[in-house]
GUKOLFI-34394 format. One record per residue: residue number from 1; x, y, z of N, C-alpha, C in turn. Coordinates in pm, 1 decimal. Layout:
N
<lumfi marnu="NUM" n_X="X" n_Y="Y" n_Z="Z" ca_X="X" ca_Y="Y" ca_Z="Z" c_X="X" c_Y="Y" c_Z="Z"/>
...
This chain:
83
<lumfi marnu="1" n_X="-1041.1" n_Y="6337.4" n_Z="-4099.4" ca_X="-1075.5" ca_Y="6426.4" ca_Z="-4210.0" c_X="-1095.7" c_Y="6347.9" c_Z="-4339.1"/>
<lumfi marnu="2" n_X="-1203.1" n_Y="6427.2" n_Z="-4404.7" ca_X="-1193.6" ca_Y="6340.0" ca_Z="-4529.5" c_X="-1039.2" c_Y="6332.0" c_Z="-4683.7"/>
<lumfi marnu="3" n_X="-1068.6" n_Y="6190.3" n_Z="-4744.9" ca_X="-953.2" ca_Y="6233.6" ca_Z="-4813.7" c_X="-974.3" c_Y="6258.4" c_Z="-4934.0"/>
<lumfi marnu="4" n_X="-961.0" n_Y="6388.4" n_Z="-4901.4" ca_X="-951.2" ca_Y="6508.2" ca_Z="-5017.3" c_X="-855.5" c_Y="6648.2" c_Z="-5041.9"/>
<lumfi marnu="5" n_X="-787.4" n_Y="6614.6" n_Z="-5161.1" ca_X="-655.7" ca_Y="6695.1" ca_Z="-5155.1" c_X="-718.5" c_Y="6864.5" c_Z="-5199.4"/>
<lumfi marnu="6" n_X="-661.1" n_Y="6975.9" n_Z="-5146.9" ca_X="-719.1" ca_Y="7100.5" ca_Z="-5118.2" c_X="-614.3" c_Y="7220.7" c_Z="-5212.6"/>
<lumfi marnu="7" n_X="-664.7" n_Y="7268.1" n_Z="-5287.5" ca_X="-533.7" ca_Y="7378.4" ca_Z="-5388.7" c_X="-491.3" c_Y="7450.7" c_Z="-5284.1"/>
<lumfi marnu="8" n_X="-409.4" n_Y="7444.1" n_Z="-5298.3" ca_X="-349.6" ca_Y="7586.2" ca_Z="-5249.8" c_X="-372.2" c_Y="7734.6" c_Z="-5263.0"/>
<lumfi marnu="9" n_X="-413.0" n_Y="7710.8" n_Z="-5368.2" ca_X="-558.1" ca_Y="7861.0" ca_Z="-5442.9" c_X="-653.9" c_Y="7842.3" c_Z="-5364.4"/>
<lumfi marnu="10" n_X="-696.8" n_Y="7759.0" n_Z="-5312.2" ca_X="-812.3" ca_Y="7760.3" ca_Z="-5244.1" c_X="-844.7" c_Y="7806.1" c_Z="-5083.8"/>
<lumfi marnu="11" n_X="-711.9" n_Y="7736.9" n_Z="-5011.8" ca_X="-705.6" ca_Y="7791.9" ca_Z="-4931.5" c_X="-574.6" c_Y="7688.3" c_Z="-4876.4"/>
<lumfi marnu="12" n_X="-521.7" n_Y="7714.1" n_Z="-4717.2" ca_X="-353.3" ca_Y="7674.8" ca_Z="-4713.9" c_X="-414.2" c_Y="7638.0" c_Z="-4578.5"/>
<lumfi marnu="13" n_X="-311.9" n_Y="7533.5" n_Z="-4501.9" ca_X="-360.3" ca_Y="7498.8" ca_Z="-4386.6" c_X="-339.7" c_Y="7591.1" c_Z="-4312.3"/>
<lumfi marnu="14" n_X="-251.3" n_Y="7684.9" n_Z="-4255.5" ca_X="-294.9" ca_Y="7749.7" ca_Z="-4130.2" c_X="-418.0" c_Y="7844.6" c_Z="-4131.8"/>
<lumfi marnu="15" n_X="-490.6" n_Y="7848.4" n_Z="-4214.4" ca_X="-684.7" ca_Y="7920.6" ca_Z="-4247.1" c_X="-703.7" c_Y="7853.4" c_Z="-4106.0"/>
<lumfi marnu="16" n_X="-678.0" n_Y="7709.4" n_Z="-4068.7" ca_X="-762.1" ca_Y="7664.4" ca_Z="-4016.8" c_X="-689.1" c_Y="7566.4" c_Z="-3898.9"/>
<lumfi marnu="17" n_X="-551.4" n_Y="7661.4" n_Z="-3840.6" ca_X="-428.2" ca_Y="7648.8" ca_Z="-3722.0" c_X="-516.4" c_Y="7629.3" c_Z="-3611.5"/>
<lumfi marnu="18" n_X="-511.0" n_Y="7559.5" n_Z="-3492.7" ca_X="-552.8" ca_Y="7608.1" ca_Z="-3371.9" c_X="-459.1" c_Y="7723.4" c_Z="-3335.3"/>
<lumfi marnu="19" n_X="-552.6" n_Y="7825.5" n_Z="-3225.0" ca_X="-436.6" ca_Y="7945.6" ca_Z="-3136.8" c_X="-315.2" c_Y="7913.2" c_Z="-3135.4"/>
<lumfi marnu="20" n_X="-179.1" n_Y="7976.0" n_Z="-3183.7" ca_X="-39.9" ca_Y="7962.4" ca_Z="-3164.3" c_X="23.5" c_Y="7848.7" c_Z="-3183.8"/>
<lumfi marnu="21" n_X="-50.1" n_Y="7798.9" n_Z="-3254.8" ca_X="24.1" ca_Y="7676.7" ca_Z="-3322.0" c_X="125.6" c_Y="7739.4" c_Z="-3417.6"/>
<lumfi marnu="22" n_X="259.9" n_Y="7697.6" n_Z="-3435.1" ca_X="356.0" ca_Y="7772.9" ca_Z="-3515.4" c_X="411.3" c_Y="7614.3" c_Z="-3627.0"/>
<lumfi marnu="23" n_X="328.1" n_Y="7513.1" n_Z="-3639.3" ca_X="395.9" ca_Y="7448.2" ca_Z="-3741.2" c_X="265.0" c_Y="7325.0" c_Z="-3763.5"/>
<lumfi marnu="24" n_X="242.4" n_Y="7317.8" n_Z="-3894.0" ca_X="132.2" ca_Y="7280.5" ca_Z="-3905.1" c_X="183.4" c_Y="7135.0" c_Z="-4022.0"/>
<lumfi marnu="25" n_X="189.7" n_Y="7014.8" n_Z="-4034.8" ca_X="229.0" ca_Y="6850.8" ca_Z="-4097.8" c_X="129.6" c_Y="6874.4" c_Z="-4158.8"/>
<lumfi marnu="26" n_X="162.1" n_Y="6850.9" n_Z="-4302.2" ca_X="58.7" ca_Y="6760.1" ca_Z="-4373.7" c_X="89.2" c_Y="6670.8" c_Z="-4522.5"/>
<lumfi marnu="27" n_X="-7.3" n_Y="6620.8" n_Z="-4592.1" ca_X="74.5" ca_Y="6587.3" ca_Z="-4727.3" c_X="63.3" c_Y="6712.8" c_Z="-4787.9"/>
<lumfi marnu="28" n_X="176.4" n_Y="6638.6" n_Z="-4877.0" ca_X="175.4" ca_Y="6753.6" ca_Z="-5046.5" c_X="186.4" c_Y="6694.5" c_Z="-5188.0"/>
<lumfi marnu="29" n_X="100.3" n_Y="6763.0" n_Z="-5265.6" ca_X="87.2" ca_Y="6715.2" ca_Z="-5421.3" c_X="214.1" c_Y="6835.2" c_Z="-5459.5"/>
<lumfi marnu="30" n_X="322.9" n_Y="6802.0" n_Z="-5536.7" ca_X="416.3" ca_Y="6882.1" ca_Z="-5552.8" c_X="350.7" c_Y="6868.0" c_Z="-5722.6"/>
<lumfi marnu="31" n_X="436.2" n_Y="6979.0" n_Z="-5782.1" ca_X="395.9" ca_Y="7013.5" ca_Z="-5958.8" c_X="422.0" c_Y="6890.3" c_Z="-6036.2"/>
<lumfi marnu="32" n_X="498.6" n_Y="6800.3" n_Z="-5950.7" ca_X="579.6" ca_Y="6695.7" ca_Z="-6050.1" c_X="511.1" c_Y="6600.8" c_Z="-6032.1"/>
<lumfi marnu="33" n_X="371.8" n_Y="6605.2" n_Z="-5927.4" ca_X="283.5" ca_Y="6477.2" ca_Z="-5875.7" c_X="351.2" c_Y="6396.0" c_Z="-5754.5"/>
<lumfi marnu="34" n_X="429.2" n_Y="6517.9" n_Z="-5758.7" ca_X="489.7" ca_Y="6402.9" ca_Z="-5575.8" c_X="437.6" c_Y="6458.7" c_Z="-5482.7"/>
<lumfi marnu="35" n_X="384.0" n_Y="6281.3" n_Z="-5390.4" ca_X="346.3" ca_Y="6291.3" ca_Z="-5282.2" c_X="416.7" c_Y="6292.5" c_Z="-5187.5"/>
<lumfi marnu="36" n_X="407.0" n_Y="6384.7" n_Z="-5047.1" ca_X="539.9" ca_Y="6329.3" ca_Z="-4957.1" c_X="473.3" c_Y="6461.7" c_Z="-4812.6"/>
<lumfi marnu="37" n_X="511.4" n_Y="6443.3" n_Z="-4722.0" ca_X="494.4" ca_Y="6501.0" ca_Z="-4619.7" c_X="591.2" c_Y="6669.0" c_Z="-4608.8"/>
<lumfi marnu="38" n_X="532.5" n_Y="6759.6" n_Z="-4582.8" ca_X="573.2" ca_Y="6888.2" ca_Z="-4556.9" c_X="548.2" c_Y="6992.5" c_Z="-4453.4"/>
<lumfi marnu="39" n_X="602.2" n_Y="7079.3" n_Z="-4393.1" ca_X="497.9" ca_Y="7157.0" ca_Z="-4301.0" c_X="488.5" c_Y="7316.5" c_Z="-4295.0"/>
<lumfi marnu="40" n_X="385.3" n_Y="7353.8" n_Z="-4305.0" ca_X="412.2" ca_Y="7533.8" ca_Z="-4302.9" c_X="437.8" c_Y="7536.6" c_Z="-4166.1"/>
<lumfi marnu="41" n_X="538.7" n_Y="7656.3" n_Z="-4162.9" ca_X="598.7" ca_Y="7692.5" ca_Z="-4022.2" c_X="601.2" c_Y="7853.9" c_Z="-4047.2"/>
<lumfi marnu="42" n_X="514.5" n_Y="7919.2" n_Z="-3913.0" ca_X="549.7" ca_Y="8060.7" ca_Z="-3898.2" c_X="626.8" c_Y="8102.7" c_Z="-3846.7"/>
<lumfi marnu="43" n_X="689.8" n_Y="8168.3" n_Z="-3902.4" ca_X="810.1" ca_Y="8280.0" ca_Z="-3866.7" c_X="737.2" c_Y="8440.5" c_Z="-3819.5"/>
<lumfi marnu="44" n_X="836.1" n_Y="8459.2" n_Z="-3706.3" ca_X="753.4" ca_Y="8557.3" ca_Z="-3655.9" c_X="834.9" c_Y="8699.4" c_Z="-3714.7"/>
<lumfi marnu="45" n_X="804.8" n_Y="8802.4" n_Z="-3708.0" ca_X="861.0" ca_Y="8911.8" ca_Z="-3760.1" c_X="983.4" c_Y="8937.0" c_Z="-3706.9"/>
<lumfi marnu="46" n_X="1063.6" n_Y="8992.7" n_Z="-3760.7" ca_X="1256.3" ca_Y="8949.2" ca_Z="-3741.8" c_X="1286.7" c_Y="9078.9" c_Z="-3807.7"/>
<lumfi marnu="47" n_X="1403.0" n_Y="9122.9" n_Z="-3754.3" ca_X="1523.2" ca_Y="9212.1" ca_Z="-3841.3" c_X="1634.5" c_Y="9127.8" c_Z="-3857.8"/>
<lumfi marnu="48" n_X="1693.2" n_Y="9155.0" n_Z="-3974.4" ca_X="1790.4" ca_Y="9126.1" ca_Z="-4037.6" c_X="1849.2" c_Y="9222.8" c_Z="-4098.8"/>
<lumfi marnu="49" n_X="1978.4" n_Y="9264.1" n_Z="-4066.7" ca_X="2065.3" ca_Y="9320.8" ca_Z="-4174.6" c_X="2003.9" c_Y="9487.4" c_Z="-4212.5"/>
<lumfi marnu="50" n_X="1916.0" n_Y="9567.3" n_Z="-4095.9" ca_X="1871.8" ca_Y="9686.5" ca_Z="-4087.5" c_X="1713.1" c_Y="9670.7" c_Z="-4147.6"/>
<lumfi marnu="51" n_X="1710.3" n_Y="9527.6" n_Z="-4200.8" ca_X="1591.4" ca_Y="9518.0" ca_Z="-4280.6" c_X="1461.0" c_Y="9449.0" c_Z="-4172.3"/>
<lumfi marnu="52" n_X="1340.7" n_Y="9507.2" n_Z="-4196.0" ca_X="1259.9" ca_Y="9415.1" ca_Z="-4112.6" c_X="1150.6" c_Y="9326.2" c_Z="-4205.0"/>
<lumfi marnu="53" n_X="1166.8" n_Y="9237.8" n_Z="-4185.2" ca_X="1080.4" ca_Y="9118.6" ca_Z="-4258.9" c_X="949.4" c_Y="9082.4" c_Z="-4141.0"/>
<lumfi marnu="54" n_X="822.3" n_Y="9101.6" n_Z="-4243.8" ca_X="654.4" ca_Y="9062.9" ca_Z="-4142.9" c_X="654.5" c_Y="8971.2" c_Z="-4118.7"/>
<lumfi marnu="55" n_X="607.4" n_Y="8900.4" n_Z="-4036.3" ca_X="568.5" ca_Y="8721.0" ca_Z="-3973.5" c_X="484.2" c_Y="8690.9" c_Z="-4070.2"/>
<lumfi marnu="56" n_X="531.1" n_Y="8568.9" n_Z="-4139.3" ca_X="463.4" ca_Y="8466.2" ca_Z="-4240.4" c_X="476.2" c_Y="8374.3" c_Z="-4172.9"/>
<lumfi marnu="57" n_X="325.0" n_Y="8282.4" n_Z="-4246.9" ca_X="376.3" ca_Y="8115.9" ca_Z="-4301.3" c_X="441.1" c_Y="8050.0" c_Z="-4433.5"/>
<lumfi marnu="58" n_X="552.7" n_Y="8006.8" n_Z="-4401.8" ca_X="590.3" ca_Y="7938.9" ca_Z="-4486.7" c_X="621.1" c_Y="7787.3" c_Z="-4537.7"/>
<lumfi marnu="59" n_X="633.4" n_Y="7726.2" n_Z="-4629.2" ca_X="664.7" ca_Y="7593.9" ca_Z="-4666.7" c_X="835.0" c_Y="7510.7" c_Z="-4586.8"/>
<lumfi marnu="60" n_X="808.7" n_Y="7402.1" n_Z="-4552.5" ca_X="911.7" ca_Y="7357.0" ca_Z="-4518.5" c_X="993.2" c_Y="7322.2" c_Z="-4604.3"/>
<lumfi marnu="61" n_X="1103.6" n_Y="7311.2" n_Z="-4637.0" ca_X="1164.8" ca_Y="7194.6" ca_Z="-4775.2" c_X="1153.5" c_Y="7283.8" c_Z="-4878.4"/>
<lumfi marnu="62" n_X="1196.9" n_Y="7420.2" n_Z="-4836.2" ca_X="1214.5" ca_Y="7455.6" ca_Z="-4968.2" c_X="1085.3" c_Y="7449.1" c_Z="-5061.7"/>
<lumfi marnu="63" n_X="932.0" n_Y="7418.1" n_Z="-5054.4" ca_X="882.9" ca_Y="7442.9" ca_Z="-5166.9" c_X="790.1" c_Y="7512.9" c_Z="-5175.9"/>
<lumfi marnu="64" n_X="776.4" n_Y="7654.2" n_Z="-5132.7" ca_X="661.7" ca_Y="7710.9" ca_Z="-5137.9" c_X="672.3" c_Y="7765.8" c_Z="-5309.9"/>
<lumfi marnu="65" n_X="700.3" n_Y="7731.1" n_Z="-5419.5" ca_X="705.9" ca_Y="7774.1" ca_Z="-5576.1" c_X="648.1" c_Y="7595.4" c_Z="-5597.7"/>
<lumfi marnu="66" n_X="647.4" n_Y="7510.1" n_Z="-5519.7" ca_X="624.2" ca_Y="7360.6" ca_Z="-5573.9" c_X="520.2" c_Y="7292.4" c_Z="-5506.2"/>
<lumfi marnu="67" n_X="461.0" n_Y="7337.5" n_Z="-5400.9" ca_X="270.1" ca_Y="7253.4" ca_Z="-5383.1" c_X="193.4" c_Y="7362.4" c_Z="-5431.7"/>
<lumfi marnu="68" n_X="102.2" n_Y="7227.0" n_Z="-5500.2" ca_X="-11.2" ca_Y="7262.1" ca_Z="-5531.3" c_X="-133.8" c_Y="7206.9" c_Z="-5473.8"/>
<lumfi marnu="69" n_X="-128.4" n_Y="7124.0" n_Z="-5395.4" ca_X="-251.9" ca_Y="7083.7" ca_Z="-5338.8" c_X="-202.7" c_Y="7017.4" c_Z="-5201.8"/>
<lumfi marnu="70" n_X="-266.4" n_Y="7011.8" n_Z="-5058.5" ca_X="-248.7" ca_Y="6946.7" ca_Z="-4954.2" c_X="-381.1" c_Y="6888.0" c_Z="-4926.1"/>
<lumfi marnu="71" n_X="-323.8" n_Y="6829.4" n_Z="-4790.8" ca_X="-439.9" ca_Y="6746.8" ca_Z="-4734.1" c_X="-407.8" c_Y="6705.0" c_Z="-4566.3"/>
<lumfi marnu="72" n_X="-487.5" n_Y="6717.1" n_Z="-4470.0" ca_X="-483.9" ca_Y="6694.7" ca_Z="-4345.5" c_X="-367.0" c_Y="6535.9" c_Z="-4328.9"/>
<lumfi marnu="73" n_X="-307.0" n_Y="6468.9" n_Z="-4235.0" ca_X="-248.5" ca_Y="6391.4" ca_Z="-4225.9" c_X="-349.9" c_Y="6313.6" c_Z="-4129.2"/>
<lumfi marnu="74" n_X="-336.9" n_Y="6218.5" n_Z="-4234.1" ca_X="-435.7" ca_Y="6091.6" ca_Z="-4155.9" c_X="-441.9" c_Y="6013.4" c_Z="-4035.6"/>
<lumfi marnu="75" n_X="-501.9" n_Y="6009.4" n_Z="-4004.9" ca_X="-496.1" ca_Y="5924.6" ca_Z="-3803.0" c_X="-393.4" c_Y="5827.5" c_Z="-3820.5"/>
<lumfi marnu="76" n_X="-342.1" n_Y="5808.6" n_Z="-3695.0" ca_X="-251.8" ca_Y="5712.1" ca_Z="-3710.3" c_X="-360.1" c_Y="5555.1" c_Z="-3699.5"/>
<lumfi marnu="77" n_X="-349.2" n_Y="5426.7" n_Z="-3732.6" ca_X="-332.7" ca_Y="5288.7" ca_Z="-3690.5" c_X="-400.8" c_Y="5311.0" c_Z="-3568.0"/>
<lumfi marnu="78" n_X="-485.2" n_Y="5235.0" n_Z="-3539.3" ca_X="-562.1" ca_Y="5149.7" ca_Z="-3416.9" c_X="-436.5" c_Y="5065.7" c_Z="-3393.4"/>
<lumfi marnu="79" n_X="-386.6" n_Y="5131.5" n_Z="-3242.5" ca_X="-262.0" ca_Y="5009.1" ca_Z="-3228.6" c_X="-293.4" c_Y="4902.3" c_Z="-3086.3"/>
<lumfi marnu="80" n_X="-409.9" n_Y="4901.9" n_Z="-3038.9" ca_X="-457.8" ca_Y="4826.6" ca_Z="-2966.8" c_X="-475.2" c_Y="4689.9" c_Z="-3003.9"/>
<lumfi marnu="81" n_X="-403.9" n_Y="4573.0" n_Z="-2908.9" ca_X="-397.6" ca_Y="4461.0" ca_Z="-2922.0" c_X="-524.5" c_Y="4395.8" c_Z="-2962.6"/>
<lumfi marnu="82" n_X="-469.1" n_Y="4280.6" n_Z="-3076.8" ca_X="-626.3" ca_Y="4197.5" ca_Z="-3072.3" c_X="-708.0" c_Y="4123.3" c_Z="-2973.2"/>
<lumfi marnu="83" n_X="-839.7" n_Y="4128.3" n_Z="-2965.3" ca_X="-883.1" ca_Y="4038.9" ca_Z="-2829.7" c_X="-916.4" c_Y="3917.3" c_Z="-2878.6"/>
């Protein structure tokens, strides 16, 4: 993918999940300019406490109030020996 970081206004990675994928890696531009790895994870619809809460995606780490921009996670390393 190209590297280009994406708002979160704009659109969020699971737009673009394969089928039933429930946890999606990528970077994050946090408000403070930190870079660092995070992942939205869906939660499926649950009761709690008489209460029923809808299936979202949400931020890992606590920061769905703190990215503002992501970006796909880059290929790993060509780890094939030299010839």
């Amino acid at each position: 993918p190209p590297n280009e970081w994406v708002s979160v206004e704009e659109r969020l990675p699971e737009d673009y999940a394969p089928a039933r994928r429930k946890q999606i890696t990528v970077l994050v531009c946090s408000k403070a300019g930190r870079v660092s790895t995070a992942s939205r994870v869906y939660e499926p619809e649950r009761e709690y406490c008489g209460k029923v809460y809808p299936a979202r995606w949400c931020w890992s780490k606590l920061m769905n109030n703190y990215v503002t921009h992501w970006m796909p996670m880059p290929a790993p390393p060509d780890r094939r020996p030299p010839e």
